[in-house]
Every structure is written in structure tokens, then in C-alpha cells.
N, C-alpha and C positions, 0 to 999 in steps of 0.2 A: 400484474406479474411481479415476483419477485429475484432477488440473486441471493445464491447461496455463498457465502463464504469459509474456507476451509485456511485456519493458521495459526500460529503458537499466538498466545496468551503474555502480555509482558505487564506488569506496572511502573511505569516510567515515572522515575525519577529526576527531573531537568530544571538543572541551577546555574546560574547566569553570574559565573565569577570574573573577579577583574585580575586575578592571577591565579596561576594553578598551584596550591600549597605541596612541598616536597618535605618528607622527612619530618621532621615534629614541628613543620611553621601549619598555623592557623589561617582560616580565611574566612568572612561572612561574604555573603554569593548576595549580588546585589536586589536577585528576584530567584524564586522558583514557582515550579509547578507540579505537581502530583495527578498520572494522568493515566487512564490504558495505552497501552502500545503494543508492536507487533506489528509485520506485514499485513497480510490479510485481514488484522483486527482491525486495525486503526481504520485499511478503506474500509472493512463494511460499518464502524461505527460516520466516515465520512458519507456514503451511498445512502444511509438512512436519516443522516441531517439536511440533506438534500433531496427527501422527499420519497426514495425508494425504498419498497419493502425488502427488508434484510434478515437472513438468517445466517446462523455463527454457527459453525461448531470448532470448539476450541477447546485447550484443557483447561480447568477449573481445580482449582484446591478447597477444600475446607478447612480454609486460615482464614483469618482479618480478612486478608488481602486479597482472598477469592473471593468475600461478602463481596468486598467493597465493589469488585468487577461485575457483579453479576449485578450488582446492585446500578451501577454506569449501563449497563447493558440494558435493565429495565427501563432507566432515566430518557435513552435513546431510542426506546421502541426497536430494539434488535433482538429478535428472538434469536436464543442463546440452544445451543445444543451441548451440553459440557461431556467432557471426556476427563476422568478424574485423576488427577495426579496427588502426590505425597507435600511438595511444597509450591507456591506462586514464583511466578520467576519474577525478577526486576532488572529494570535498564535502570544505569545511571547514565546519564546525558549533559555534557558539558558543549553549548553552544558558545563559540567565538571566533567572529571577526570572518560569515559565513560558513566556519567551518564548523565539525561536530565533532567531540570525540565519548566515545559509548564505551561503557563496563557493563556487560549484563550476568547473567548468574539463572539458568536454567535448569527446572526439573520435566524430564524427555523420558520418565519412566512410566510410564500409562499405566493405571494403578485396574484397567477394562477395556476394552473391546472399546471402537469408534464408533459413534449412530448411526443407524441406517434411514436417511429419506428417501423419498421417493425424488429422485431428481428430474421424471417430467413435468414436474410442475413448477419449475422455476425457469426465467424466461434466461440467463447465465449463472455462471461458475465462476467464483475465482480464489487461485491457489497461490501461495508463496513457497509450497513445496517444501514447507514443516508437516509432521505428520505424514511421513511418508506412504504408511498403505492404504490412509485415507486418501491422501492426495490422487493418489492411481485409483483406488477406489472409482472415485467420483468423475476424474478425468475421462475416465473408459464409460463410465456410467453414461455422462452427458454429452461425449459422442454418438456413444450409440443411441441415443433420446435427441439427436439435433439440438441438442443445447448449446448456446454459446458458452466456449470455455475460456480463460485467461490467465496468465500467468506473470507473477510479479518473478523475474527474475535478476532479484535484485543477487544473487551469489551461488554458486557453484553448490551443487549439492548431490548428496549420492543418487538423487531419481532425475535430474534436470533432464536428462536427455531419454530419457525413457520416456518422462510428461508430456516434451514438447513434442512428442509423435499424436500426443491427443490433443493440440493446444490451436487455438483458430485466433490470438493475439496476447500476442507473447512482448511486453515491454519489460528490457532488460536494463541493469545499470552499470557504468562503465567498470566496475567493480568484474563484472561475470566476464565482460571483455578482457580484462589483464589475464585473468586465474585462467582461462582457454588459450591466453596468447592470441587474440584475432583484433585486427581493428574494426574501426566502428562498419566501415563496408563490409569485411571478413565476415563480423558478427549475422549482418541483414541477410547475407550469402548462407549463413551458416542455419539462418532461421526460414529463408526459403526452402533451403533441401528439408528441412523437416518437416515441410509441410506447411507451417505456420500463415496464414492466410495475410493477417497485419505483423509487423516486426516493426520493433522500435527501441535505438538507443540514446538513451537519456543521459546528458550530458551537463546536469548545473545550469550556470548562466550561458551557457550556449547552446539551452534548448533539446530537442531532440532531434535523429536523424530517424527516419521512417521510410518505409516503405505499405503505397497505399493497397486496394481493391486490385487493380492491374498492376502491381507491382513497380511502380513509379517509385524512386527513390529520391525524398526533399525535405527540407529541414525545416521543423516548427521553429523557432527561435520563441525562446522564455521571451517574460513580460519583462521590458526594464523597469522594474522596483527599482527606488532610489536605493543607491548602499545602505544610506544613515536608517532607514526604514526596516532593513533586514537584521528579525531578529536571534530567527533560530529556523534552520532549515531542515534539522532531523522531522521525519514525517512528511515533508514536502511531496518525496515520491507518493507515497502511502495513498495520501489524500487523493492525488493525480490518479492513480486506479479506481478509488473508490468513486471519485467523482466522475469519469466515463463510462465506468459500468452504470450510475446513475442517470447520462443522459442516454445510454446504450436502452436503459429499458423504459424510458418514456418513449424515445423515437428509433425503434431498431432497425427503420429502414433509413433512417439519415445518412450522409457519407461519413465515413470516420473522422475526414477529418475535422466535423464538427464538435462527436464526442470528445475528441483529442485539445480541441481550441476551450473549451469548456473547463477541459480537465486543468489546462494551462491554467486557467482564472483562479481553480480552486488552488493551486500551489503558490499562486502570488497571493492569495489573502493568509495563506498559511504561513510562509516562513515571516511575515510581519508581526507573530504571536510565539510569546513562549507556551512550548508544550501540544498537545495534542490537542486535549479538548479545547483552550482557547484559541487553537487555528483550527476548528470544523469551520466553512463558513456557512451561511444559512444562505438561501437564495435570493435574500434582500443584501447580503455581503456581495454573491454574485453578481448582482445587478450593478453593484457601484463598482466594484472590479471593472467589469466588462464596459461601461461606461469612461473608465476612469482611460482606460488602454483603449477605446474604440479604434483608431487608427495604426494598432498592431495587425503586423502582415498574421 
């Protein structure tokens, strides 16, 4: 089986300076990376380095910079669905000292109509809730087909609360918590009355707060990576989706909270890498992850 994924298109830009240049001072950035980005991107390109069959539908330009994507997209075995826009959007990504700070520059003018698949034949969904009438689209779609659906709700957006009436696991970032005004219980409160089957807020180095199958409410707690190891966290979340939807469809009767322990492994080998694609990990990355934490609760 495979999962479909539904979200904006980014080319991420991520340079690792030792101070931020103001005004007309210069800086050389001690490393970069040139990478895809994007919610839903980045997990389905994580979902398919990890072994799962993955389909994209995302927008695409006909610039350099859309080759180049489509071109990433083939390198990973992700079949690509494009939805055509006028330019590539880009993030600029400035990692430091855990924290991240982004510039991006998007085009959101759909140059056609969004693809239509058949979504019984994919075993989940998952949306970042870019593309808004694909989003609902497909959300309505894969309910009504018992498809598993998911939602990255990493920020407030004009469909969020319309989606999560379709959404069966909904992991949110504390981001969507401030912009609603709810805390992290408010939030799991706010995502049971919706329905939402699994709900979970992701919190950094304090891990996530979740709620399971019966509605048990208890906290994953992140992996302690060492500080000095942590190198760039942008995508962390990203990876963490793609990587449960990936154990979700080798084992979809496992308990979640297996998917979810998993998905932990994939964000600790992630922020120890600049950039996106050098934090995919492969499942021999996982192995030494999961080995390296074995005695994490």
C-alpha cells in the first residue's frame, strides 16, 4: 500500500552562519544546503526514504527550480502529481543555537485545476492544509473510502477547522496553540471534540503531549541528543509525520504509540544534519538511532 500526500512545494535554502549580517555588513555561512522543503513535501519525500510507497501532489513550475524538484522527486522514488504554478517558491533557513529563523517567498496562484486520484487505493492521507480545495478535496474523499487521514498542523489556516472534521490524527505545533489561544491540554480538548481520533502537541525538546486510542492523555518525551550534536531543527516536525505515516503503512494495526516512537528516532537523526535531504534517515540510520536511545521511555 501506499500514502498519498497533499502540500506546497518549497526549495529550501539553509546556511549555517556565525552571525546574522545587518545593513551593508557581509557574512560567509559556515555550511549550506540546497534542498526540497515544505510540510507535506519533505514528509512524503521522508515516508519514501524509509521504505514507503509515496505519492505528491504539489505545485511545480517550469523554472530551473521546478527541474530541479521534480528531478529530487524522481532521485526518491516519489511519484509526483504537479499542479502548475507561474514561479518555485523558496525558503531561506537560518539555523542557530536550536533555533530556526525562515524567509520564504511563495507563488499560491495555481496556473490549473488540482489532480484527481482515486484515493481507495492508498492505504493514508496526509495534509499540511496548503492547497486548500485539494486539501478538503481529498480529506472528504478518504473518509468517505476509510482511509487513514493526517494532518500536519503545524499553523492556523483558513480550512484548519473545516479539515479536522475529516482528520483521524491530527499532530499540531505549539505555534497553532498560541494563534487559537488554547494550551497544550485546551488544544487535545479542542481536537477531541473534533473528532480527531489521535491528537498530539509537539513541543521541541519537551517532546509531545498526546493523546492515545482511548483517549489517554501522556507525554512522549524527545530523544536527548546531545546539544553540541544538534545542528538544524527546521524539518524535524516534517520528517516526524512522514516517518509515522511510514511505519503506519507497513504495520496499520500496531498501537500508535509505536508509529509515534519511531517517528521520534526519525527527528533525532534529523536535526543532527543540515538541511532536508541530509537529514532523511534510511533505516540503517534508524537502526543506530533506535539502538543508540534503546533505554528512552
Amino acid at each position: 500500500m501506499s500514502a498519498l500526500f497533499v502540500g506546497h512545494t518549497y526549495i529550501d535554502v539553509t546556511m549555517a552562519p556565525d552571525f546574522m549580517p545587518v545593513g551593508d555588513d557581509k557574512a560567509v555561512a559556515r555550511d549550506y544546503a540546497v534542498s526540497f522543503g515544505g510540510n507535506a513535501v519533505s514528509a512524503a519525500f521522508a515516508c519514501a526514504r524509509l521504505g514507503g510507497k509515496t505519492d505528491l501532489i504539489a505545485p511545480v513550475a517550469d523554472d530551473w527550480l521546478g527541474h530541479m524538484f521534480t528531478h529530487m522527486a524522481a532521485t526518491y522514488r516519489v511519484r509526483l502529481h504537479p499542479r502548475k504554478v507561474g514561479r518555485s517558491s523558496l525558503s531561506f533557513i537560518l539555523p542557530r543555537e536550536g533555533k530556526r529563523a525562515i524567509l520564504r517567498a511563495r507563488d499560491q496562484n495555481y496556473l490549473e485545476d488540482f489532480p484527481r486520484l482515486e484515493i481507495g487505493g492508498f492505504a493514508a492521507l496526509h495534509l499540511d492544509g496548503h492547497m486548500p480545495d485539494a486539501a478538503i478535496h481529498y480529506a472528504k474523499a478518504a473518509r468517505a473510502a476509510g482511509v487513514l487521514t493526517s494532518l500536519d498542523g503545524g499553523g492556523l489556516r483558513e480550512n484548519t477547522e473545516e479539515l479536522l472534521g475529516f482528520i483521524d490524527v491530527a499532530v499540531v505545533a505549539e505555534r497553532l496553540c498560541e494563534q487559537m489561544k488554547l494550551t497544550e491540554e485546551g488544544m487535545l480538548d479542542y481536537l477531541k471534540g473534533r473528532g480527531v481520533r489521535i491528537g498530539g502537541v509537539t513541543t521541541g525538546e519537551r517532546g509531545m503531549l498526546w493523546y492515545d486510542e482511548t483517549g489517554k492523555v501522556q507525554r512522549l518525551p524527545s530523544l536527548p541528543v546531545p546539544k553540541h550534536r544538534v545542528i538544524d531543527t527546521s524539518g524535524a516536525g516534517d520528517i516526524f509525520h512522514g516517518a509515522y505515516i511510514a511505519s503506519y503503512i507497513e504495520s496499520p494495526n500496531a498501537p500508535w504509540i509505536e508509529h509515534f516512537r519511531f517517528a521520534r528516532a526519525a527527528s533525532a537523526h534529523k536535526i543532527q544534519h543540515l538541511g532536508n535531504e541530509a537529514g532523511l534517515p534510511s533505516r540503517a540510520d534508524m537502526e543506530k538511532i533506535q539502538a543508540e536511545f534503546a533505554s528512552a521511555p
